[in-house]
N, C-alpha and C positions, 0 to 999 in steps of 0.2 A: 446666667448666674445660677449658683445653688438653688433647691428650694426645700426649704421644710419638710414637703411631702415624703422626703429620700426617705426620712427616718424616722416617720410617722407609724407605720401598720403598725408595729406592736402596740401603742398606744393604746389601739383601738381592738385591743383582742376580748375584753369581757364585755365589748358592746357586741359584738358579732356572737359569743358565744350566748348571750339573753337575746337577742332577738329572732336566732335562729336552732337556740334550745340546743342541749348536750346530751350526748347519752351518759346514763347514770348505770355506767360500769366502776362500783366503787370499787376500790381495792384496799380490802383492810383483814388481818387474822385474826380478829375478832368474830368472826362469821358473817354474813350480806345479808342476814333479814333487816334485823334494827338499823344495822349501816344507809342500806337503801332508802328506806323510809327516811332516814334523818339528812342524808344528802339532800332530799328532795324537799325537805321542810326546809332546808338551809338556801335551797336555790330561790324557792319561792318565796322566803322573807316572813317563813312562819316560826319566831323568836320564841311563841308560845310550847310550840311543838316537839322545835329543837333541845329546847333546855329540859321538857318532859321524858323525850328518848338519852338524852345523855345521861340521864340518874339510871338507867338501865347496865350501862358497860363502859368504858375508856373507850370513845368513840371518837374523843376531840382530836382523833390526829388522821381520819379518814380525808380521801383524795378520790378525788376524782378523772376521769376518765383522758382527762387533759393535765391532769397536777394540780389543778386548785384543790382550795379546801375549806372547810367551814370559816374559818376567818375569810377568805378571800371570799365568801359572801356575807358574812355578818358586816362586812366594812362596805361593802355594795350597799346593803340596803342598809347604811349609816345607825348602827345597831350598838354603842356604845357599851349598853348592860351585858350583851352576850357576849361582847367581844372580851370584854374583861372576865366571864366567866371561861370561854373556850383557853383564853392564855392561864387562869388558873388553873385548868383541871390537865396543862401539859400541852395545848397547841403550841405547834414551833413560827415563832414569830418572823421565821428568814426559812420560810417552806415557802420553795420558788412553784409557780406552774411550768408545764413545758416549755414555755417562751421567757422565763426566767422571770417572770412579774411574781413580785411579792407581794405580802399582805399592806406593807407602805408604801406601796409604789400607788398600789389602787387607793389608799387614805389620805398622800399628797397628792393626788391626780385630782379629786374630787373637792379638795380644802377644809377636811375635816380635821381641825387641832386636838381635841378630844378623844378621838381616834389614833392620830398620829402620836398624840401624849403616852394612851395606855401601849403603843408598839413601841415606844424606845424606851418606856420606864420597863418594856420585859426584853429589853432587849434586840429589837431589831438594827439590824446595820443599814447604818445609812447608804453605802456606800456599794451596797449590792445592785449588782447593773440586770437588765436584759438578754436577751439573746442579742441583740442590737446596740448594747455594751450603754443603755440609755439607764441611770440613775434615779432615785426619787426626786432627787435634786431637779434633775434635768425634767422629770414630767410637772413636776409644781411651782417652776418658774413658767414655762411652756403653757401654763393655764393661768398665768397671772396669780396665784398665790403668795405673796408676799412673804405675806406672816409666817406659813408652814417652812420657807425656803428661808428665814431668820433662826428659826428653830433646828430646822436640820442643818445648818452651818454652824450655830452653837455648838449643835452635840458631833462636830467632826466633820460634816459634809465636803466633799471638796470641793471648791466652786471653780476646777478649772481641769473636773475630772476628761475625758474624753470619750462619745461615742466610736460605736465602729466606722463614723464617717468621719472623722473628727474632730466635733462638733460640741463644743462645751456647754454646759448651762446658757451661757451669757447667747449662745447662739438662737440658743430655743427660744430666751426670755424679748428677745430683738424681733425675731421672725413671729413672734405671739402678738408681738405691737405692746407688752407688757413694762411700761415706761418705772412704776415703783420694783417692778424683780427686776430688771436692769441696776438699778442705784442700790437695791440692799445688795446687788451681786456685786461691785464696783466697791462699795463701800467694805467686801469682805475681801476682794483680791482679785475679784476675776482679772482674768490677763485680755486685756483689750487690744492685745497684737497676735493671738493667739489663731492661727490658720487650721482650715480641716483640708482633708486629705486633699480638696480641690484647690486649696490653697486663698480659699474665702474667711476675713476677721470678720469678726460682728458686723463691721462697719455696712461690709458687701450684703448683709442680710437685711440692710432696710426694705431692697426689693422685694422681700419675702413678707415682710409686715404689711398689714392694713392700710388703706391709704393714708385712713385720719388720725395715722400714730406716726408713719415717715420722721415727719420734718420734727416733732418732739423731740423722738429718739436719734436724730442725728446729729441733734444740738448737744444732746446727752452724751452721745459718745464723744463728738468731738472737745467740747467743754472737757471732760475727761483725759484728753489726750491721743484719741483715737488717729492712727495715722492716715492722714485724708487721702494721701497717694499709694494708699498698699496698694499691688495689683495681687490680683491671683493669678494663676496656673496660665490664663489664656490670658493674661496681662492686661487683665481690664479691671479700673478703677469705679469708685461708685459714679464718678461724675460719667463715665462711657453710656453706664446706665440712665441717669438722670437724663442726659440729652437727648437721648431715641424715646424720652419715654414721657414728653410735656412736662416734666419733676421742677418747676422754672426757682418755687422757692429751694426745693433743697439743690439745684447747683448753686446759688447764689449763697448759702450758709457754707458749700464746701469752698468753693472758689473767696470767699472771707475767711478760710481759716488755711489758705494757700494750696488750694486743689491746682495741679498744673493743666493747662488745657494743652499741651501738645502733647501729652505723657500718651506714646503708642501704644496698643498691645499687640498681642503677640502674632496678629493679621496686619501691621503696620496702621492700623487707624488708630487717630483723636478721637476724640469725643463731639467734635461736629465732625467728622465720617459717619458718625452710629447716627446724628442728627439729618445729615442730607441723606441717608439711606432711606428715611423713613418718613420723609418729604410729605411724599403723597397720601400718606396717611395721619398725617396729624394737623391738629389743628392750625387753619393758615397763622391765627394771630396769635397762637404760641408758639409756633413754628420762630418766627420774626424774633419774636419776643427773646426766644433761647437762643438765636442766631444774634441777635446783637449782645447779649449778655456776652456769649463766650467772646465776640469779636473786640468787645471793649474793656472787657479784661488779660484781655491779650495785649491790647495797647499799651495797658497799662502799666504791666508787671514785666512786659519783654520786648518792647517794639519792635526788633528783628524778628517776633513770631508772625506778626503780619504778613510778611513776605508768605511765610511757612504756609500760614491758612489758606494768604490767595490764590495760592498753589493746589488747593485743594479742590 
């Protein structure tokens, strides 16, 4: 199945650019002496410095050597006072970096409301993606921010915008293990049938969550109306996954909200195939354990399926 990771790096692009330093090739026609020096007050988080060299020139709209720009560090180092000085004096609040991250992207990523208040009252769009077509939306559900991800769907967000993988908020906020951004996204529209390119709904991304948020979020979504039998692309449902994978309470919550157990995918296997594959690697007495679950609710729901199993 999917995983998270696909459409993660950007995510992570101003942690890589602090910990292994950027070059400060500013670019601004105002001239690179004051420029330079205030970039580098602005990287280091020196608030005092910056706001001393901006009464020098109209500096607030300098960039650096990758596209960020002084807000995309005054919101780094959670900087409230400057940020609202830099948007007054003409910072552009939807000034993307190279990888298309904006100044909100990095203020919903971190869960600064404050931050994220003074970027929409100047105007930033919510709705500006990534090089990776990934949203504020998408990275502040994706960190479990609730509150920011209520805020940015207030002021327009869409909650069922799509990555370049196909991948909606609801996606990220599932694969986070993030159980309250799931229901404020639910509560706002997300589409809980909605597949990405691999043809994975939310449902498919419990695999992708933490273990000790699973079964929450599968009650969430099914509660919900989540289709328990979607397959995706290679025709496997969650329970294919549960079964190869000791998951004993969350088949037992899908197979209760009528998970099929013969439902094949697109290799011709059940969901005890993916279980006897994996035999020898997992534990004998949940082995048993998930072997008789599926065998007795197969009894139950279809008694001709018996045949089918012992066949297997």
């Amino acid at each position: 199945m999917e995983r998270l990771k696909r459409c993660l790096p950007d995510r992570r692009h101003w942690v890589n650019i602090l910990t292994v330093g950027t070059s400060l090739a500013w670019v601004l026609s105002a001239g690179a002496g004051n420029n330079e020096s205030l970039m580098e007050a602005a990287r280091q988080g020196n608030r005092d410095r910056v706001s001393q060299l901006l009464q020098n020139g109209d500096l607030a709209k300098a960039r650096g050597s990758r596209g960020e720009t002084l807000l995309h560090w005054s919101i780094h180092h959670r900087q409230p006072d400057l940020t609202a000085q830099l948007l007054h004096r003409g910072a552009n609040p939807n000034q993307a970096d190279h990888d298309g991250i904006t100044p909100l992207h990095l203020a919903a990523r971190i869960g600064d409301a404050e931050l994220v208040k003074l970027l929409l009252e100047a105007g930033a769009q919510t709705d500006a993606t990534t090089r990776r077509g990934a949203s504020a939306l998408h990275w502040t559900v994706g960190e479990g921010h609730e509150e920011i991800a209520s805020r940015l769907l207030r002021q327009g967000a869409d909650a069922n915008l799509p990555d370049l993988n196909g991948h909606r908020p609801l996606h990220w906020a599932v694969a986070g293990g993030h159980a309250e951004s799931v229901r404020v996204l639910l509560q706002q529209g997300a589409n809980l049938q909605a597949t990405s390119h691999g043809g994975a709904t939310p449902l498919h991304w419990i695999a992708s969550a933490p273990a000790s948020k699973r079964l929450e979020l599968t009650r969430i979504l099914l509660d919900a109306g989540a289709q328990v039998n979607a397959q995706d692309h290679r025709g496997q449902t969650l329970l294919h996954w549960a079964a190869s994978q000791e998951q004993l309470p969350i088949a037992q919550a899908l197979l209760h909200h009528g998970a099929r157990i013969t439902l094949a995918d697109s290799k011709g296997q059940i969901p005890l195939d993916r279980l006897t594959a994996r035999e020898e690697t997992l534990d004998p007495e949940q082995n048993t354990a998930m072997r008789s679950l599926l065998t007795v609710a197969a009894h139950r729901d279809n008694p001709s399926a018996m045949l089918h199993m012992a066949a297997r």
